[in-house]
N, C-alpha and C positions, 0 to 999 in steps of 0.2 A: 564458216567465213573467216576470212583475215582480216589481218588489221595494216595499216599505213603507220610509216615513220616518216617522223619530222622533227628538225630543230630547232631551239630556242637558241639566240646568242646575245651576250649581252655587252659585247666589247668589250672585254677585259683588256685595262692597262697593267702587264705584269711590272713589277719591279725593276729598274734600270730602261722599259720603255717607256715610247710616246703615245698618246690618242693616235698621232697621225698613222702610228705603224700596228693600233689597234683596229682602228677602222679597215684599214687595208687586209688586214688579216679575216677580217668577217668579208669583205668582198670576195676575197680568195677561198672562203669557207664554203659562202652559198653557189659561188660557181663549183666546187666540188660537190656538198652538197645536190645541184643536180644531176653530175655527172655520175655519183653513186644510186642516185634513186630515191632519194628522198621527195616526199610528198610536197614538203612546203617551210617555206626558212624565215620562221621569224626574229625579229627585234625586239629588246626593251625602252623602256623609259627609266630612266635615275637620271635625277638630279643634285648639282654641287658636290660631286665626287671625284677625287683622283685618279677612281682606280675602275669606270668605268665610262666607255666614251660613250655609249646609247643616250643621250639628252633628247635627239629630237627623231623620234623612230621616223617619220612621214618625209624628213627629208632623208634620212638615210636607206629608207626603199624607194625614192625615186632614183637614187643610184643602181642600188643592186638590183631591179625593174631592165636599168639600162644594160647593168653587165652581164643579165645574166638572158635564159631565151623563153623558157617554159616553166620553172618550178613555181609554184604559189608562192608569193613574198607576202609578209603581213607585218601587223604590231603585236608586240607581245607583252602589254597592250599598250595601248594612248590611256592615261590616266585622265578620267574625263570629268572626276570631279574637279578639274584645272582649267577646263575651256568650254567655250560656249561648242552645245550639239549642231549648230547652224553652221561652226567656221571647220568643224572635223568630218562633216557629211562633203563640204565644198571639197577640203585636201582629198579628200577620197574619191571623188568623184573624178577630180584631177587625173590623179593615179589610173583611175580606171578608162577613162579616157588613152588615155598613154600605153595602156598595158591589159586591153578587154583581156577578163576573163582570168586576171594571174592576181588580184588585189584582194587581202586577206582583213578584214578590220576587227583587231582584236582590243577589247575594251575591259579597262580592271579599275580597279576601285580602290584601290591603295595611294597613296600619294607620291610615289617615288622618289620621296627622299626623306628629309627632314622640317618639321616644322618650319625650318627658317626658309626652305627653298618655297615651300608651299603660300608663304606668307609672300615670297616676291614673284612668284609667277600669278599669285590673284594680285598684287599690288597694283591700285590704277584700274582695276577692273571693274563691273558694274555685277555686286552678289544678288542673283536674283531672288532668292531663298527655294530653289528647285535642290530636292535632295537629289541622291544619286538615279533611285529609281526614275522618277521625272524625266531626268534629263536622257537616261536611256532609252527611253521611250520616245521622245523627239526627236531622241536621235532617228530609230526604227522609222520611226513615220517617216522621217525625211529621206532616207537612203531608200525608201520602197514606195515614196512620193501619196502618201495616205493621206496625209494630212486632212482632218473631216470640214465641213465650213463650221463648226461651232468654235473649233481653235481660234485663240488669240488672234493665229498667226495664218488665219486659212490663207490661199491662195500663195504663199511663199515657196519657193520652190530651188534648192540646193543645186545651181548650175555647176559647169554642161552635168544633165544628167547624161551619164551612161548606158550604152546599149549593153549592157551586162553587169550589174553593180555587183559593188565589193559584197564580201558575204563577212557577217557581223558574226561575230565567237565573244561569248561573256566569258572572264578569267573570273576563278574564284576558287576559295578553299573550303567553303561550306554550303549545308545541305539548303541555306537560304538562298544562295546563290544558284544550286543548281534549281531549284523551283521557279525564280525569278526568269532563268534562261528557258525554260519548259513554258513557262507561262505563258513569254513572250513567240514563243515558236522559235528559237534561237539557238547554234551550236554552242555548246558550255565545256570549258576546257578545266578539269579539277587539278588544283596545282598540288600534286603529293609532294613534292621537294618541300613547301610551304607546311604543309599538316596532313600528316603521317600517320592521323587516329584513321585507325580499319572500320571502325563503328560509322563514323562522319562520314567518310568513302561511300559505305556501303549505303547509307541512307541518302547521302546526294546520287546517289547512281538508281535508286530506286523511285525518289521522286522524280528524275530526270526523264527515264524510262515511262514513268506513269503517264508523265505528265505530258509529254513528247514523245511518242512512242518512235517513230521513223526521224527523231534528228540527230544527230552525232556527239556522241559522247565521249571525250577526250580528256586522257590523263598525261599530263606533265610531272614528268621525273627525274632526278638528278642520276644520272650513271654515267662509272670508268668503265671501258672494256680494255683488257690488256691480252696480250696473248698468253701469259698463266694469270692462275690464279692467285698466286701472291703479288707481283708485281702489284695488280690493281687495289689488294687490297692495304697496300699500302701508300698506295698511290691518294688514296679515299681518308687515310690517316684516323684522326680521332678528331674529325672535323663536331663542332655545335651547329646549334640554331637557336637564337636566341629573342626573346620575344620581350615587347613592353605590353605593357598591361596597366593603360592610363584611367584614374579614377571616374572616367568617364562613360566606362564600357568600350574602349575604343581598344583592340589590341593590332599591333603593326609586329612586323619579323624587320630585324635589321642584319648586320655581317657580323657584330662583335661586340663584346662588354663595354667599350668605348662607346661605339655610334648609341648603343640601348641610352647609357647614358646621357650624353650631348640628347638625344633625341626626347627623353625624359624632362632635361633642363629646360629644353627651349620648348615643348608642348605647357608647356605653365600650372601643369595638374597633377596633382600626389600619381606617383605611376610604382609599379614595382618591374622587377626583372627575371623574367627566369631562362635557363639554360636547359634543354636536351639535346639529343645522339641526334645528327642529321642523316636524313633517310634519303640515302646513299645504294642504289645499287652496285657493287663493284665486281668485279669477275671477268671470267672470260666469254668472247662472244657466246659461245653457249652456253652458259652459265646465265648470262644475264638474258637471250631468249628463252629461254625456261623459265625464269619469273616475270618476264612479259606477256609469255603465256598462259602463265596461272591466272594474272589480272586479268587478262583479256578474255578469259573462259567466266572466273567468276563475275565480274562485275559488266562485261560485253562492251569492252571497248572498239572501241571502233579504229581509233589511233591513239600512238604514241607523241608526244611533243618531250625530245631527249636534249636536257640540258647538264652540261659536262663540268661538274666545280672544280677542276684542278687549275694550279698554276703554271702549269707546263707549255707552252702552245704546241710545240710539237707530240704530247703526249694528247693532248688537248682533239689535237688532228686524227691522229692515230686511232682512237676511242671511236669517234663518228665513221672513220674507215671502216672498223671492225664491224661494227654493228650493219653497215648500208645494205638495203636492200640488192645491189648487184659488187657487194665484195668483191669476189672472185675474178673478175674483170675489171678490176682498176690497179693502179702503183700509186703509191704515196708518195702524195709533194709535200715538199716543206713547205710550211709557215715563213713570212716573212718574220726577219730579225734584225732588231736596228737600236 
């Protein structure tokens, strides 16, 4: 068997641009995107950042929903310890009303930003004390209309329900996660760009697999494709990843010794820092299909989710070209620039 590709995007503002001409570049992405072959195109969440426009992924796939005709669009993901699972089943519901059959709801457990942003988007809000797990559960129930009568909340029901709901994908970088997604009967998307232990891999793929035998296991990964092999691999440079690690047991990845920093101050708890090599595929389109095929043999992926960390847009383009499922049949457009 084979495997599907798919993209991650997460709006990059490059330097000297704007959000407005970053947004527009992911619109222009996922309409390539389908036109190359890709399975399904989704968005992130960050918040209070310069240097990415993805804030509100639900409104930003009601757009790309509209511009584009058939590829899956999705979140990648809605960070749901931030909102109630009742007002995220509704947007989705929305979505799939508007677009049966093409609405992706990917769901992560990170905060997408910084303690300060996370502090104002619950600000005003009512903390129910429901951990993460909880509330993904109520989510489930509601996107699949289960809800038992012994719930709090029996008889409540997430309108319009849809004549084809969104299909739920848990993000995560470990093998807690991937059990959690197994458990629940749920496709689990493992983020390698995140954590790039082979050990942790292989045991979320395993529990995954156990535990979920027929559902869809999906690894997310950063790669350049160039046409040599140097180009990309300089393209990929001596990029980090860099992690806090708060005396809480809580560890978060952020972009730089800066943000780890700031992130550190305003989480209000002894934290420390560390730095590794960011696991980067770089090469050329064959080059870099030969190690999606090695993963894809050991571990039995099912798909890829390809996410591209350069600051180039039009190298940025180029990359997603090379790799699409119908290369061979397309020309390369440029990126907007402004």
């Amino acid at each position: 068997m084979g495997y599907n590709l798919s993209i991650l995007d997460q709006s990059p503002i490059f330097p000297g641009s704007t959000a407005s001409t970053a947004l527009q570049n992911t619109v222009l992405l996922a309409q390539k995107a389908e036109e190359w072959g890709y399975t399904r195109f989704w968005v992130s969440e960050h918040h209070n950042t310069d240097q990415l426009a993805g804030s509100s992924p639900e409104v930003l796939i009601s757009y790309l929903l509209a511009r584009t005709n058939t590829i899956q669009v999705g979140s990648g993901g809605v960070m749901l310890q931030h909102y109630s699972p009742y007002k995220v089943a509704e947007n989705f519901h929305v979505l799939s009303n508007l677009a049966p059959g093409r609405v992706n709801l990917g769901v992560g457990k990170a905060p997408g930003g910084l303690p300060l942003s996370t502090k104002a988007l619950q600000y005003g809000t009512v903390n129910d004390g429901k951990d993460f797990t909880e509330r993904l559960i109520f989510l489930s129930e509601l996107i699949h209309n289960s809800i038992d009568d012994y719930h709090p909340l029996a008889g409540i029901q997430a309108t319009p329900i849809p004549q084809e709901k969104p299909e739920i994908f848990l993000l995560g970088a470990s093998a807690n996660s991937a059990q959690l997604a197994a458990d629940l009967g749920i496709s689990f998307v493992f983020a390698k760009f995140i954590n790039s232990d082979a050990r942790v891999l292989e045991k979320a793929a395993n529990l995954y697999r156990e535990g979920f035998p027929h559902g869809r296991f999906i690894i997310s990964l950063a790669v350049i494709a160039t046409p040599t092999q140097t180009e990309a691999e300089q393209l990929a440079g001596d990029r980090k990843i860099v992690k806090v690690h708060l005396q809480s047991g809580r560890m978060v990845t952020v972009q730089s010794i800066v943000q780890a920093e700031v992130f550190g101050k305003q989480s209000g708890e002894s934290y420390e820092i560390t730095e590794q090599e960011a696991d980067i595929i770089a090469g050329t389109p064959r080059f870099v299909k030969e190690v999606l095929n090695h993963l894809h043999k050991t571990y039995q992926v099912d798909e890829f989710i390809l996410h591209t960390p350069i600051e180039q847009e039009v190298e940025r383009f180029q990359s997603f070209r090379l790799l699409s499922p119908f290369n061979n049949a397309n020309t390369f457009v440029q990126p907007i620039r402004r």
